[in-house]
mmCIF file of the C-alpha atoms, coordinates in Angstrom:
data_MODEL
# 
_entry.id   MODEL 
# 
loop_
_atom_site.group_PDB 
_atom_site.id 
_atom_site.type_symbol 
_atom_site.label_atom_id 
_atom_site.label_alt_id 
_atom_site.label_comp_id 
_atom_site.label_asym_id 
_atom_site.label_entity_id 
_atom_site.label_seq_id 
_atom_site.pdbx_PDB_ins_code 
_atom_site.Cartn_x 
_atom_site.Cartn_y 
_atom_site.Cartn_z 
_atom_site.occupancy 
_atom_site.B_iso_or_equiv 
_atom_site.pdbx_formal_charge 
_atom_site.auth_seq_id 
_atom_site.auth_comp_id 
_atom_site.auth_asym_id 
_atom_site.auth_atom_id 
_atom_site.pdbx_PDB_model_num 
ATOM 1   C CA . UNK A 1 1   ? 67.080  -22.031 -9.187  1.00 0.00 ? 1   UNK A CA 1 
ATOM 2   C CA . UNK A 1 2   ? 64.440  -24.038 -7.780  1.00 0.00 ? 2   UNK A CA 1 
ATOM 3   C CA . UNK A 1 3   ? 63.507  -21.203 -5.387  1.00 0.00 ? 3   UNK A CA 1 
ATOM 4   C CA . UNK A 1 4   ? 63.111  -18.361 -7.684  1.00 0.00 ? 4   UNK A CA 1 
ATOM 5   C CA . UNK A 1 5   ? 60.921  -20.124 -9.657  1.00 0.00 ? 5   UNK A CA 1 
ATOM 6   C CA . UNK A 1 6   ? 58.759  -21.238 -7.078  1.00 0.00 ? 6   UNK A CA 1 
ATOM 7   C CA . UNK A 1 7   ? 58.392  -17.697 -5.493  1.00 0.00 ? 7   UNK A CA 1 
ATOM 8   C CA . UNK A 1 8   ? 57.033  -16.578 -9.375  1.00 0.00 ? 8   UNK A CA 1 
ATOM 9   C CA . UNK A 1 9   ? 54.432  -19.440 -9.279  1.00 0.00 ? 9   UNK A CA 1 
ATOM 10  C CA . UNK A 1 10  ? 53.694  -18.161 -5.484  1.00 0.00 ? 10  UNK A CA 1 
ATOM 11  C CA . UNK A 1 11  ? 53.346  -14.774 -6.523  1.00 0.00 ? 11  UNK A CA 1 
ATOM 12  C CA . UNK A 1 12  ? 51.278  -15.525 -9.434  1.00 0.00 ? 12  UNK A CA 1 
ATOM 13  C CA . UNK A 1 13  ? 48.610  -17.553 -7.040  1.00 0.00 ? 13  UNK A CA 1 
ATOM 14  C CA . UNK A 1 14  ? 48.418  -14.477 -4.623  1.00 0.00 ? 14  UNK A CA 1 
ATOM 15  C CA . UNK A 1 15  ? 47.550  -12.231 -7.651  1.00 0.00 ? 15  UNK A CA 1 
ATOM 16  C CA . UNK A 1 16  ? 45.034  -14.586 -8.520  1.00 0.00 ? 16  UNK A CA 1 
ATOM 17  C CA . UNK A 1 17  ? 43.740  -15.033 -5.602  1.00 0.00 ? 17  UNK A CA 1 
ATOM 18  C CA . UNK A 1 18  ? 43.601  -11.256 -4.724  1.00 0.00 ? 18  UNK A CA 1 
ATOM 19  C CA . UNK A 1 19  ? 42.460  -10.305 -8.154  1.00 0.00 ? 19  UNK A CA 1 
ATOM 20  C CA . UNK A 1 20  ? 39.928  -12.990 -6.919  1.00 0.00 ? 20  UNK A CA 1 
ATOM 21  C CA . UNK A 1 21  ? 39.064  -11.677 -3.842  1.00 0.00 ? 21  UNK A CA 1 
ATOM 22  C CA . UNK A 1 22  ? 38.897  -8.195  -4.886  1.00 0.00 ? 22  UNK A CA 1 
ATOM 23  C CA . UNK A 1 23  ? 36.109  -9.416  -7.793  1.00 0.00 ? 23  UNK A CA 1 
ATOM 24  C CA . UNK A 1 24  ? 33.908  -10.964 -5.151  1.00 0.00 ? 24  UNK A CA 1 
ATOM 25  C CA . UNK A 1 25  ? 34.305  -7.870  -2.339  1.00 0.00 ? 25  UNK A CA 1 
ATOM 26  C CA . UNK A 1 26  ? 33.063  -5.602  -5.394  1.00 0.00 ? 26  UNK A CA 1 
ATOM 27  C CA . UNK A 1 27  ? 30.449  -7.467  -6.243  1.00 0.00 ? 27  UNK A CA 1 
ATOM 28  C CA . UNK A 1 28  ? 29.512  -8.218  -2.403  1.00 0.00 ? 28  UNK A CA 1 
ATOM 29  C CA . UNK A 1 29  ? 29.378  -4.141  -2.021  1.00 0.00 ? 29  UNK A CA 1 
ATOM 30  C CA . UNK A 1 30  ? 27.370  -3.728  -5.471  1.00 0.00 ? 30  UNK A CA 1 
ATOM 31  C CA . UNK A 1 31  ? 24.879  -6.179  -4.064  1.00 0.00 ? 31  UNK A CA 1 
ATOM 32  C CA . UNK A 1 32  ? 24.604  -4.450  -0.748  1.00 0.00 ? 32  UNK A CA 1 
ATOM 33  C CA . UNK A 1 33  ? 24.071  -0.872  -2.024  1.00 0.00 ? 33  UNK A CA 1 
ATOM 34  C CA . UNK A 1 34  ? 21.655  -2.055  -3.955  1.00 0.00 ? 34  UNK A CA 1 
ATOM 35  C CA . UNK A 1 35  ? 19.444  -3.458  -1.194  1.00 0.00 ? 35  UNK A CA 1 
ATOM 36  C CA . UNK A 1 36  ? 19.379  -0.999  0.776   1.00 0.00 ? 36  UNK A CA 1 
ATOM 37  C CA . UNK A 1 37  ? 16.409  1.464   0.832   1.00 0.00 ? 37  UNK A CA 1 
ATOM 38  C CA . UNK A 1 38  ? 16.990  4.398   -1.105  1.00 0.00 ? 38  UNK A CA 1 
ATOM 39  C CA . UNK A 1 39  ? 15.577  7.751   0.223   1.00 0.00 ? 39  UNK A CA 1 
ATOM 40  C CA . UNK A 1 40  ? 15.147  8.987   -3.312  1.00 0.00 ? 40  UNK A CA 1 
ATOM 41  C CA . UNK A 1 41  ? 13.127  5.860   -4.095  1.00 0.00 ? 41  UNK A CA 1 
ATOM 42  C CA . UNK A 1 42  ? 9.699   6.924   -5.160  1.00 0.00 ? 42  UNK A CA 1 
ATOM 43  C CA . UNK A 1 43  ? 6.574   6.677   -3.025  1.00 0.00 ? 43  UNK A CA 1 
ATOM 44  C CA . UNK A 1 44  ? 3.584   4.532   -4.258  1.00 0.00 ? 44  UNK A CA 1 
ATOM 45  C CA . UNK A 1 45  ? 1.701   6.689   -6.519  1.00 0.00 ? 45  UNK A CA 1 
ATOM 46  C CA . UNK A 1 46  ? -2.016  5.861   -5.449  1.00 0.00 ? 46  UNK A CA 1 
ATOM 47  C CA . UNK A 1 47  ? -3.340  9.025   -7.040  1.00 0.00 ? 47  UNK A CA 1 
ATOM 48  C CA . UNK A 1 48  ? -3.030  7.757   -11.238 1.00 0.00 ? 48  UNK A CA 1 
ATOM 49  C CA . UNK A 1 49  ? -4.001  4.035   -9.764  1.00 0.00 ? 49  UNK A CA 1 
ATOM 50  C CA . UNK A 1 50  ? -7.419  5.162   -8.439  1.00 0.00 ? 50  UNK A CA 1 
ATOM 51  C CA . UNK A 1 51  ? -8.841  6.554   -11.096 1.00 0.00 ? 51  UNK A CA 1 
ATOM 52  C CA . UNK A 1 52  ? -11.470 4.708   -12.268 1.00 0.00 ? 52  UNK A CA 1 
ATOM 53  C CA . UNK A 1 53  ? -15.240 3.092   -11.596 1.00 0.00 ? 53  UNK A CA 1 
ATOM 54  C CA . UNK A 1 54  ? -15.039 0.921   -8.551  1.00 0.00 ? 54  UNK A CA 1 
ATOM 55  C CA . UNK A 1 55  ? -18.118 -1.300  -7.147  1.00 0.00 ? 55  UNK A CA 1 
ATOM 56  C CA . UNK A 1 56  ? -17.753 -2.458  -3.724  1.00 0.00 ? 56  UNK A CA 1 
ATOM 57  C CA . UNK A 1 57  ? -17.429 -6.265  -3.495  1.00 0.00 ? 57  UNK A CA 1 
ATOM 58  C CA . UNK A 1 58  ? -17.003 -6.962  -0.104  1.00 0.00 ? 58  UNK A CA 1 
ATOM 59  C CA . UNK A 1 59  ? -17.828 -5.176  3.230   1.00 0.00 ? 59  UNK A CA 1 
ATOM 60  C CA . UNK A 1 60  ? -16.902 -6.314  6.764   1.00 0.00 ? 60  UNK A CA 1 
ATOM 61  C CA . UNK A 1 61  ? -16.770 -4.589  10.141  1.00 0.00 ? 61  UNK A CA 1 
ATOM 62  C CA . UNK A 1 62  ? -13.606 -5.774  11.680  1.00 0.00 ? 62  UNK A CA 1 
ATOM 63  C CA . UNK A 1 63  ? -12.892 -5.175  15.780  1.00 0.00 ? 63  UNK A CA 1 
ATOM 64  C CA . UNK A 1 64  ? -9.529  -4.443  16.613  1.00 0.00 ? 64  UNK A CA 1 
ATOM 65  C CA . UNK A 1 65  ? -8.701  -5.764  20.635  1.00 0.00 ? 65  UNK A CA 1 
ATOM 66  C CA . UNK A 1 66  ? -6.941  -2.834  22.726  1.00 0.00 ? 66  UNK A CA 1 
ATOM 67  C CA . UNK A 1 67  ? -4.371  -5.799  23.602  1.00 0.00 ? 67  UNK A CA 1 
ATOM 68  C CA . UNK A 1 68  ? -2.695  -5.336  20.385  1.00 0.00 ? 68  UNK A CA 1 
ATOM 69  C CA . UNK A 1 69  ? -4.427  -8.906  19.231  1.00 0.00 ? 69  UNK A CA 1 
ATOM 70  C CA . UNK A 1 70  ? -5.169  -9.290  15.562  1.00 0.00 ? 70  UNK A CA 1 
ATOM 71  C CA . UNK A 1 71  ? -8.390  -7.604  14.087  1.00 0.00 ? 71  UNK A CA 1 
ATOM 72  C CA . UNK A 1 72  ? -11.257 -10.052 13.615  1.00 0.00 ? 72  UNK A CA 1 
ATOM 73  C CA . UNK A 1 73  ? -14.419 -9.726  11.317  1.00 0.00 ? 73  UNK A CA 1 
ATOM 74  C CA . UNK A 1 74  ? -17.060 -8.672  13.468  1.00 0.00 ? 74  UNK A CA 1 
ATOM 75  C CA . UNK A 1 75  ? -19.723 -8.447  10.851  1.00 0.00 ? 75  UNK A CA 1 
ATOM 76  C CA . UNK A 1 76  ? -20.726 -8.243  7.533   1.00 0.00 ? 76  UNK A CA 1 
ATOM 77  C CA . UNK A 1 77  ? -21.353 -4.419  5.890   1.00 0.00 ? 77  UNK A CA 1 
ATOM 78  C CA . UNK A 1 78  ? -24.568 -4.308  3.247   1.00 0.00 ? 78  UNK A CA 1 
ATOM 79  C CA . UNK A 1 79  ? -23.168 -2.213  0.214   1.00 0.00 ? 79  UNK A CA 1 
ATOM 80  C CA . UNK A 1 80  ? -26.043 -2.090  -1.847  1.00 0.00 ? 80  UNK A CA 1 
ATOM 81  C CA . UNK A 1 81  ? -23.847 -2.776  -5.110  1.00 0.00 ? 81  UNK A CA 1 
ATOM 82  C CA . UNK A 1 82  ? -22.084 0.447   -4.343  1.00 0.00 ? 82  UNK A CA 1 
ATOM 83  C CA . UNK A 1 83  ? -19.824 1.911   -6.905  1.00 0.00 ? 83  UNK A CA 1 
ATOM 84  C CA . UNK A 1 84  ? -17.269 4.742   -6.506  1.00 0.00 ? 84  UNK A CA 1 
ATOM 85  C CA . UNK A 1 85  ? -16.241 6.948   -9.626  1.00 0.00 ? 85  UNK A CA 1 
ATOM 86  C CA . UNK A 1 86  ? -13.198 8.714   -9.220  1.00 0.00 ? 86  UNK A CA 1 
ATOM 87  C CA . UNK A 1 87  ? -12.066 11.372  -11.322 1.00 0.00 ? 87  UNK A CA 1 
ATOM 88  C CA . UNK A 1 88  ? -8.915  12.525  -12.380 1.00 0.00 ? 88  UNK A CA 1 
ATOM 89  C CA . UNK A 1 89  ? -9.603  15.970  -12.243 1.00 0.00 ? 89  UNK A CA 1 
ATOM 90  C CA . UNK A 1 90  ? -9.694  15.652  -8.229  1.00 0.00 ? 90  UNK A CA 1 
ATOM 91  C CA . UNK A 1 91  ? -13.663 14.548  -8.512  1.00 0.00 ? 91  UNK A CA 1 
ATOM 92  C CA . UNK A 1 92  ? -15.612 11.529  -7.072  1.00 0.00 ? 92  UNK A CA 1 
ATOM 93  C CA . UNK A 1 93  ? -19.401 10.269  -7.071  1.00 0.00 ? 93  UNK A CA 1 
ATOM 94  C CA . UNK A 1 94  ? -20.772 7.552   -5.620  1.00 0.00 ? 94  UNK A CA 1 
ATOM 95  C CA . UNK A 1 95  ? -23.663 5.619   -6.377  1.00 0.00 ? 95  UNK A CA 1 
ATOM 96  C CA . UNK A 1 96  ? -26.437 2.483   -4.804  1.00 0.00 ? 96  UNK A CA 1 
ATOM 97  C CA . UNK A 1 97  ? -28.471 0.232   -7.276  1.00 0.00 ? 97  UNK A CA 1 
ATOM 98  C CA . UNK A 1 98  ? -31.070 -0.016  -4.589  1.00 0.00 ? 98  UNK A CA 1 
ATOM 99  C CA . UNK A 1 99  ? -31.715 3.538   -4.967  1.00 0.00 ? 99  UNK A CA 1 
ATOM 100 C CA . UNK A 1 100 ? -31.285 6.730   -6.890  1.00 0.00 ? 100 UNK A CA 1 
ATOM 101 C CA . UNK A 1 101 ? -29.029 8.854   -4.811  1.00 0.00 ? 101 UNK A CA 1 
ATOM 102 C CA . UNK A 1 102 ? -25.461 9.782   -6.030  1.00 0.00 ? 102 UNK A CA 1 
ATOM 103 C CA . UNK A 1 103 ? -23.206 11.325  -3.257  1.00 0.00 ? 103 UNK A CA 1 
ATOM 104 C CA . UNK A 1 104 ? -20.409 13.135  -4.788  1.00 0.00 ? 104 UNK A CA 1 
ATOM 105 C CA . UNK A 1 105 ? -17.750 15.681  -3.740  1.00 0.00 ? 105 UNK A CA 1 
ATOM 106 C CA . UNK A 1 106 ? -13.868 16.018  -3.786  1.00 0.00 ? 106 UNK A CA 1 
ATOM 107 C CA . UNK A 1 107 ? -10.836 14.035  -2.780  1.00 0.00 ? 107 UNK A CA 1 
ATOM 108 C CA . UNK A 1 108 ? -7.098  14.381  -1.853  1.00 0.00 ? 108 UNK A CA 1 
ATOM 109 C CA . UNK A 1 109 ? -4.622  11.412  -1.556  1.00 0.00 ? 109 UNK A CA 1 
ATOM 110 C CA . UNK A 1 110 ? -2.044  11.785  0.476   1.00 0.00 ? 110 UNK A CA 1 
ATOM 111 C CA . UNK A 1 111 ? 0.687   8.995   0.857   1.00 0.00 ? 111 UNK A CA 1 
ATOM 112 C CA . UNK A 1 112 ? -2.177  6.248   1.385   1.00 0.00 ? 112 UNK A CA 1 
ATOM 113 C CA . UNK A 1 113 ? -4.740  8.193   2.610   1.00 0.00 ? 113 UNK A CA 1 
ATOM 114 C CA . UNK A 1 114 ? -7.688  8.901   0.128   1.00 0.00 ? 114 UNK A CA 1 
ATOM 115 C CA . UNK A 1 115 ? -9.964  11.918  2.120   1.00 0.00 ? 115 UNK A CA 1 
ATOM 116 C CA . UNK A 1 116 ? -13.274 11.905  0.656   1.00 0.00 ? 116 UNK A CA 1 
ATOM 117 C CA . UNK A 1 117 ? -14.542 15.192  1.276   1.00 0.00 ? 117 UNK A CA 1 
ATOM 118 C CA . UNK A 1 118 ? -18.819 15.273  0.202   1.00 0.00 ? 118 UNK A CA 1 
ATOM 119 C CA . UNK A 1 119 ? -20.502 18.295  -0.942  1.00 0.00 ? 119 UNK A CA 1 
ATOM 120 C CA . UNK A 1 120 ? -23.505 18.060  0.234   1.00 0.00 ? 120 UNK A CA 1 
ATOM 121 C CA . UNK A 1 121 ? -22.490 17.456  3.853   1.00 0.00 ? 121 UNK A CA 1 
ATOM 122 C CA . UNK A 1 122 ? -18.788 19.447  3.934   1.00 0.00 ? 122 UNK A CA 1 
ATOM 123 C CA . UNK A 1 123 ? -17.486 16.383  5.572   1.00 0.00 ? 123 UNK A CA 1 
ATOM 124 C CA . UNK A 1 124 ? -14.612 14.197  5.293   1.00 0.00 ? 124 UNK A CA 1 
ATOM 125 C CA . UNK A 1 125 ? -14.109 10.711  5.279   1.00 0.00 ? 125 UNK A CA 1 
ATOM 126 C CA . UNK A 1 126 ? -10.488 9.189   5.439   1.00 0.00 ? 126 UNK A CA 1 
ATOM 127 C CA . UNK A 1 127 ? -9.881  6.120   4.096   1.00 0.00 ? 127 UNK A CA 1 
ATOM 128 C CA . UNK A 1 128 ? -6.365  3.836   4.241   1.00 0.00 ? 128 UNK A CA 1 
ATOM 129 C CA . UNK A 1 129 ? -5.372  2.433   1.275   1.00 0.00 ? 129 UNK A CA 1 
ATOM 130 C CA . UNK A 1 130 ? -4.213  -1.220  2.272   1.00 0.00 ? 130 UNK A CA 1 
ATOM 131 C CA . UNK A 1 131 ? -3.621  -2.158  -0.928  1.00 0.00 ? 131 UNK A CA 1 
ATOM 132 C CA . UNK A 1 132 ? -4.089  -1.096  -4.754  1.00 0.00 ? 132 UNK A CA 1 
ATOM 133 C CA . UNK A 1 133 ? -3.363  -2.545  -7.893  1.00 0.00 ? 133 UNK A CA 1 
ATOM 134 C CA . UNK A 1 134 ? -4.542  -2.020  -11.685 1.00 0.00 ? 134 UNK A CA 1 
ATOM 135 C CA . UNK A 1 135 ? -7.730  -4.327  -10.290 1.00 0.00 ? 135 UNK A CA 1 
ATOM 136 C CA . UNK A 1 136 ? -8.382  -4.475  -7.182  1.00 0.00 ? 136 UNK A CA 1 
ATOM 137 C CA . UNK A 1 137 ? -8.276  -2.116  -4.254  1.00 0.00 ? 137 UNK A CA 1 
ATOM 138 C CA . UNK A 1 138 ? -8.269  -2.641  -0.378  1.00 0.00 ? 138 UNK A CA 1 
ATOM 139 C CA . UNK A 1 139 ? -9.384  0.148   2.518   1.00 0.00 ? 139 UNK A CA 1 
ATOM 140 C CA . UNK A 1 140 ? -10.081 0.907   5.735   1.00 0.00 ? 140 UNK A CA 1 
ATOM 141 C CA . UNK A 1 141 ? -11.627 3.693   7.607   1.00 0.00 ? 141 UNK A CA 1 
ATOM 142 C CA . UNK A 1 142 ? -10.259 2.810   10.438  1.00 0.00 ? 142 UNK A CA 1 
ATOM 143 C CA . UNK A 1 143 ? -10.223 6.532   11.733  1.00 0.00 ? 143 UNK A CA 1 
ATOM 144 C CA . UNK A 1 144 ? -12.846 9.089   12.063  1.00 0.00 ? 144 UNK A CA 1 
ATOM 145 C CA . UNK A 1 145 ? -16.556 9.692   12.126  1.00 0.00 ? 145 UNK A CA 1 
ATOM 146 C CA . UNK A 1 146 ? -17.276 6.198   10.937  1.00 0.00 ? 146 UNK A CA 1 
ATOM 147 C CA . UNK A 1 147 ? -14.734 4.506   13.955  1.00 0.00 ? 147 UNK A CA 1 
ATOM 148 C CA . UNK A 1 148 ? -16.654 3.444   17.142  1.00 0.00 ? 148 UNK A CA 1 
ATOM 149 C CA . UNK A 1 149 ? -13.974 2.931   20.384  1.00 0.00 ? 149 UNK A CA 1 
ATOM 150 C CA . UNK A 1 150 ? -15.634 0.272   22.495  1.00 0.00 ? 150 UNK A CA 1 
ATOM 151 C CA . UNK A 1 151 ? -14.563 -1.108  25.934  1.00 0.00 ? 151 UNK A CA 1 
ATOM 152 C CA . UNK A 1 152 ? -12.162 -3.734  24.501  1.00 0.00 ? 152 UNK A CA 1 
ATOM 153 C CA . UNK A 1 153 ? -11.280 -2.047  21.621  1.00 0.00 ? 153 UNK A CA 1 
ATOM 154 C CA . UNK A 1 154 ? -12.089 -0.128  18.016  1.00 0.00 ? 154 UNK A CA 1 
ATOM 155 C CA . UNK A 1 155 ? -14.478 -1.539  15.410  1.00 0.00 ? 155 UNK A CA 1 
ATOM 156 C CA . UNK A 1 156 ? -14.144 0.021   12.052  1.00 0.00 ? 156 UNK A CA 1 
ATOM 157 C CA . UNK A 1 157 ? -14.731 -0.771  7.936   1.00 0.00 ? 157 UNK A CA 1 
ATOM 158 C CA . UNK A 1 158 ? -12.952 -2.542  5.714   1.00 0.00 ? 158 UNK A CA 1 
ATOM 159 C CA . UNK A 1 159 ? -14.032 -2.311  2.196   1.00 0.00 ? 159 UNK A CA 1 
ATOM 160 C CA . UNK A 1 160 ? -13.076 -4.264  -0.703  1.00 0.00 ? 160 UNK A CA 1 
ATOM 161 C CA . UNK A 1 161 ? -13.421 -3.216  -4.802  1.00 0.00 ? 161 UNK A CA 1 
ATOM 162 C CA . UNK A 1 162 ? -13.155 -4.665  -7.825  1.00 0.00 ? 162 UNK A CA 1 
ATOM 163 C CA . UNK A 1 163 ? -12.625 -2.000  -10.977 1.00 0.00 ? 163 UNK A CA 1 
ATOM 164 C CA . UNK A 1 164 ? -15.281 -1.807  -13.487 1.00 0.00 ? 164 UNK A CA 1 
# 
């Protein structure tokens, strides 16, 4: 008698233990899957988040070293209390409190690339978005017309905004 009813207190800590085991492997997986990068998750949308007045706050000319070394400020970039207004129906102006003259034309975003394009001029300006939130915004121009490829390397803008 004594072995039957050890084999039922045996068999009742392996069910525990598996019921056990099989709680913590689903929860394990659960946690796992949800980790994991989703290729349905959705992309930054920089186009709603832009929208706004913007008045450059900070301006530097940064020099990135062909060596893959980090970029370094290089100088400082006068702004003249600049201030970008971008529209939501796909229109942007841009205006100087040391003078009079508003630049304005049309802009895309794609992923986080804004492309400035100016009337006046038909040109376009690219601009990274490094970072954007409800306040503050963060970008480079580190390709284009505005880049300069020296002998050690590539100096370009970064700009920083505050919203108004």
């Amino acid at each position: 008698m004594w072995l039957p009813e050890r084999k039922k207190h045996l068999m009742k800590t392996i069910n525990k233990t598996n019921s056990l085991l099989c709680s913590v492997l689903v929860l394990l997986l659960a946690g796992l899957s949800s980790c994991s990068k989703d290729k349905n998750d959705p992309v930054q949308d920089y186009s709603t988040q832009i929208v706004g007045k913007w008045v450059a706050i900070e301006g530097l000319t940064m020099f990135r070293p062909d060596n893959g070394g980090d970029a370094v400020v290089a100088g400082i970039v006068d702004l003249n209390g600049t201030t970008y207004t971008i529209e939501t129906d796909g229109n942007w102006n841009s205006t100087q409190t040391s003078s009079e003259d508003i630049t304005k034309g049309t802009y895309q975003i794609s992923d986080n690339i804004l492309i400035l394009h100016f009337e006046e001029t038909g040109k376009d300006l690219l601009w990274k978005i490094q970072s954007l939130d409800g306040h503050a915004l963060t970008m480079t121009n580190d390709r284009g017309k505005d880049t300069y490829k020296g002998d050690l390397g590539t100096y370009y803008t970064q700009v920083k905004f505050k919203k108004s």
